[in-house]
Every structure is written in C-alpha cells, then in structure tokens.
Steps between C-alpha positions, in 0.01 A plus 500: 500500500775562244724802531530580145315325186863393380428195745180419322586248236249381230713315265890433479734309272855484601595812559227691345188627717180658466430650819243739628662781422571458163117373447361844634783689361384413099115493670503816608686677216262265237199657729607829442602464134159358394301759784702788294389367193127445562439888684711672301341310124205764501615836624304846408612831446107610518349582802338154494725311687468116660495480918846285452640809245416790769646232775834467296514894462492534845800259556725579239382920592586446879870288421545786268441780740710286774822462265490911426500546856831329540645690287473395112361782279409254251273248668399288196838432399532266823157420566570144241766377808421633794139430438555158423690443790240612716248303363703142517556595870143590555360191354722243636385702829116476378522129395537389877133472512477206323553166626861340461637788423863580515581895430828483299616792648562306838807344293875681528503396133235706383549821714869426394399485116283861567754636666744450181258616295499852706889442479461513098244736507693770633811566322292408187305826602766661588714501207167541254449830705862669573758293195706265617816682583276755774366187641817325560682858606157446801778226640764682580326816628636715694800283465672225366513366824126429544521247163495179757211615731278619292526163305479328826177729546331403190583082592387583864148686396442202243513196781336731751194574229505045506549433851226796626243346288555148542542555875194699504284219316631144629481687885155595464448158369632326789310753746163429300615089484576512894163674631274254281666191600430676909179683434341338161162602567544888561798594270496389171237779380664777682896361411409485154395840479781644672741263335321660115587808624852455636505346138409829299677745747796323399425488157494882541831496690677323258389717153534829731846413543578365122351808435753735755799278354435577138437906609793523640716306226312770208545762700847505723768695457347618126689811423197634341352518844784657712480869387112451612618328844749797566227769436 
C-alpha cells in the first residue's frame, strides 16, 4: 500500500520522474478535455435534446444554483473555475474504481497546486469586481494594523484548502487499504462505495469553499455595499 502516488514510479532518468501522480494528473485533465469536447460537439437549443445534453444541463444548472447560494449574483461568471475544479476533484474521486488506480488528489502536490489556483483565483476576482485600489484598501480594514493578519489569513486558508483535502483522500485511502488487506472478502464493494462518496463530498467541499473565498474577496468591505449594510 503506498501512501501517496508520488511513491509510484513508472519511469525515471536522473533526476527526472514520471510518477503516478503526474500520469493521472494529465489523464484525468486529457479525460475531461476530450469528454468536454465529445458532449458538448452537438448541443440544441430545440426542445430535442440528447440524454447526455439534458444530463449536462442538470450539472452545470445545479453548480450554478450552488455558487448563487454562496453568495455570487453572477453565477456564470465563475461557473468556468469553480466548476472545473469540482469536476477534477470528482473524477480523480470517481476513477478509484478502476484497477491500479492512484487518485492524484491523494498527493500534497496536487491539492497544493489547487489550492494556489484558489489563491490566484481570488484576488483575480476580486480586483475584476471592486478596482484594484478598494481591493487592496480590504487589507488594512478597519486598520492599518490588521495588514499582517489578514495576509497571514489568506496564506493560512490556502494550505488549509491543501492539507483538508489531501488529508481527507490519502486517510480514507489507508482506512479502505487497511480493512481489505483484514477483511478482503466483505469490504471491497462496500469501501469502494463509501470511499466514491467521501470522494465527491469532498469535491463539493472544496468548490463550496473556492466559491465562499472568491464571495467574500468581490464583495468585502465594497463601499457600494455599506450604505445597504447600515440600513
């Protein structure tokens, strides 16, 4: 049993390696690249629609409706990113069905690369929304004292968005690893299942709180919204 798919190894020269990690990494994003492609090559506006059409509706309706709910008026302005992230997570998470395996989210260097992605995300969002002189007055709110913690909050939330999910994914690996080598018989049906939906819950977990970060980086401290708050 291998605690992460960094320890998985297919070929290496000097100090170059192609591990697991990277091999599901560019497999999963080439899966969903090409899957994109091929459901999205035929879409109708008609009433006619394909079974995989009304199926992709009812994702891309329900991440939609979920991203609102946080908090952002304009849901398909985010949908591109946050949906995307859920999706990676979710299928690295789904993939564990198949034999040899290795989700790549079980690696601190791909929740680490999410993570900095959310880390981007959010002051990119935030200056597009509120200029770049309201966003960086956000720092220093309601003092000039805050500056340091509140850019020690925004390092702090970025390693605790890597560590949560890679925690979350290489333990319930190790749970699911430990009860088949005891129990291999009985478990591996009902551990898979519970280990697919560990998987999406924290493919929900993770989006949900892109999602919350980006909100609150559009929307705090906006003078535009303070008369409203004091009402």
């Amino acid at each position: 049993m291998h605690l992460s798919p960094d320890a998985i190894i297919f070929w290496q020269y000097g100090f170059f390696k192609l591990n697991a990690t990277i091999v599901f990494t560019w497999g999963l994003m080439l899966l969903l690249v090409v899957g994109s492609k091929v459901i999205t090559r035929r879409l109708s506006t008609d009433l006619k629609r394909s079974r995989w059409q009304n199926l992709l509706e009812i994702v891309v309706t329900g991440i939609e409706k979920q991203i609102e709910e946080v908090g952002l008026n304009q849901p398909q302005k985010y949908i591109g990113f946050l949906g995307t992230l859920f999706l990676f997570v979710a299928a690295a998470a789904l993939g564990t069905v198949i034999p040899g395996y290795e989700p790549p989210t079980g690696s601190l260097s791909t929740t680490a690369a999410l993570a900095l992605c959310v880390f981007v995300a959010v002051p990119f969002f935030g200056i597009e929304e509120q200029g770049v002189g309201n966003y960086l007055k956000s720092y220093v709110k309601p003092t000039f004292i805050m500056l340091p913690f509140n850019i020690i909050s925004e390092l702090s939330r970025t390693l605790a968005l890597a560590v949560r999910l890679f925690g979350n994914m290489m333990s319930g690996a190790m749970i699911i690893g430990i009860l088949l080598t005891i129990m291999p018989f009985i478990f591996p049906i009902i551990m898979t299942a519970l280990g697919l939906l560990t998987g999406m819950v924290q493919a929900y977990i993770f989006s949900i709180l892109a999602a919350v970060y980006i909100a609150a980086a559009t929307r705090a401290r906006n003078p535009a919204s303070e008369p409203e708050a004091k009402e």
